[in-house]
N, C-alpha and C positions, 0 to 999 in steps of 0.2 A: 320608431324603427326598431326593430330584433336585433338582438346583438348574434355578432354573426363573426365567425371569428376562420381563417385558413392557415392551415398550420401545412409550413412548407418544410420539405428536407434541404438542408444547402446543397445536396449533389441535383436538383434539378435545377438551381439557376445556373452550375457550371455546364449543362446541358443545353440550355439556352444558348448562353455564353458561347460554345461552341460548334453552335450553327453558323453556316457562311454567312457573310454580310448579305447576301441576296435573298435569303430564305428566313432568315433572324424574326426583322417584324411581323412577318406573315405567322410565324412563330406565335410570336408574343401576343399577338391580336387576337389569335386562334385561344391562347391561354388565356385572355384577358374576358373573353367571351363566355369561355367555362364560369369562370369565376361570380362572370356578371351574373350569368344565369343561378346559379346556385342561391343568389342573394336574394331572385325572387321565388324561389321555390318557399311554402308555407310550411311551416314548422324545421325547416333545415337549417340548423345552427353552426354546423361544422363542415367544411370541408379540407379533407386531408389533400395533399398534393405531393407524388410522391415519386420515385421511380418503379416502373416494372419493365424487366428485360428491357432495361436502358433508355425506357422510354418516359417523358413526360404523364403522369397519372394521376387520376384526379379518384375518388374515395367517397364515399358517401356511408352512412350506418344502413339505411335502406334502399340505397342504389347499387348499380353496376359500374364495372369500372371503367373508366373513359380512358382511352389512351392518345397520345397523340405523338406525330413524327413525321420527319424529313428524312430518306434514303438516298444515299449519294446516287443508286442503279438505277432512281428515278428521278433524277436531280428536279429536272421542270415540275412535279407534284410533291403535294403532302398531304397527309389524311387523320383523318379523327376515326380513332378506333373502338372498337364496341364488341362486349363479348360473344361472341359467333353464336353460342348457345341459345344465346337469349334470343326473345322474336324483335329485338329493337329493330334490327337491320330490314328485317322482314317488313313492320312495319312503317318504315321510313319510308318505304319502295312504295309500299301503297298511298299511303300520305303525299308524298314530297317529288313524285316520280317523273315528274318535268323539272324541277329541281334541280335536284343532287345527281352526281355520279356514283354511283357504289361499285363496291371491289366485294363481288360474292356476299356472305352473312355477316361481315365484320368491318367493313368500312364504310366510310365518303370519305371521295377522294377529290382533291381542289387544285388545280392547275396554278401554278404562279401568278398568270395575271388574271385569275378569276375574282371575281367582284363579289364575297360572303352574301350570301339572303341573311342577313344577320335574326331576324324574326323565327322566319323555318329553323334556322339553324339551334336559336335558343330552343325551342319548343322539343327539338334533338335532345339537346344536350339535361332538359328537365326530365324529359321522362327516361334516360338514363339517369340520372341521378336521383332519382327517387322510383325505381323500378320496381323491386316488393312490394312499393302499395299501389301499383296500375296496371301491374302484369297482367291481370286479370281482365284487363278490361279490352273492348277488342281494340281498341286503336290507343292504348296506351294512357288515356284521357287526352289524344292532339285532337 
């Protein structure tokens, strides 16, 4: 097995920490998913975890940055975030379009009692974090 290492800031588990008890694990699970994924990506030794504008962030050396969050102004959802720029969101839609829900080029977005496609959703969350070496390709390598 590759050594594989995540290197967390302490201001994101106060972040954790600070979600309601009814959105917390779905939280965590969502983060625990990142993680997982990252460990099977090939050659990925590191990943950072960290905040951006308040949010849970995950880092890669040749990925995009994955974000994630719970809004009080949409209390019932929470979503995984993606940089808008990029064609991730674009091609998630194409891929995964029975699926997922998306919010325009930047998100999925998951209902509290929705049930993770935990598979679709790694497959998400790899070719975000390793996005400089599959941009190129038309469907990201999914």
């Amino acid at each position: 097995m590759k050594d594989f290492k995540t290197i967390t800031n302490p201001a994101v588990e106060v972040v954790f920490n600070n979600y309601p008890d009814f959105v917390r694990d779905k939280m965590l699970h969502l983060r625990a998913l990142v993680i997982e994924a990252a460990k099977e990506v090939e050659g990925l030794t590191e990943l950072e975890e960290t905040l951006k504008w308040g949010e849970p962030s995950f880092l890669t050396k040749n990925g995009s940055t994955i974000r994630m969050d719970w809004k009080p102004k949409s209390p019932k959802q929470y979503a995984l975030y993606f940089k808008c720029t990029s064609r991730l969101v674009e091609t998630f839609k194409i891929v995964f379009h029975d699926t997922f829900v998306f919010e325009g080029r930047r998100a999925i977005v998951f209902q509290l009692d929705d049930r993770l496609p935990k598979e679709e959703l790694k497959y998400c969350m790899k070719a975000a974090l390793m996005y400089h070496k599959v941009k190129q390709l038309p469907t990201l390598g999914i």
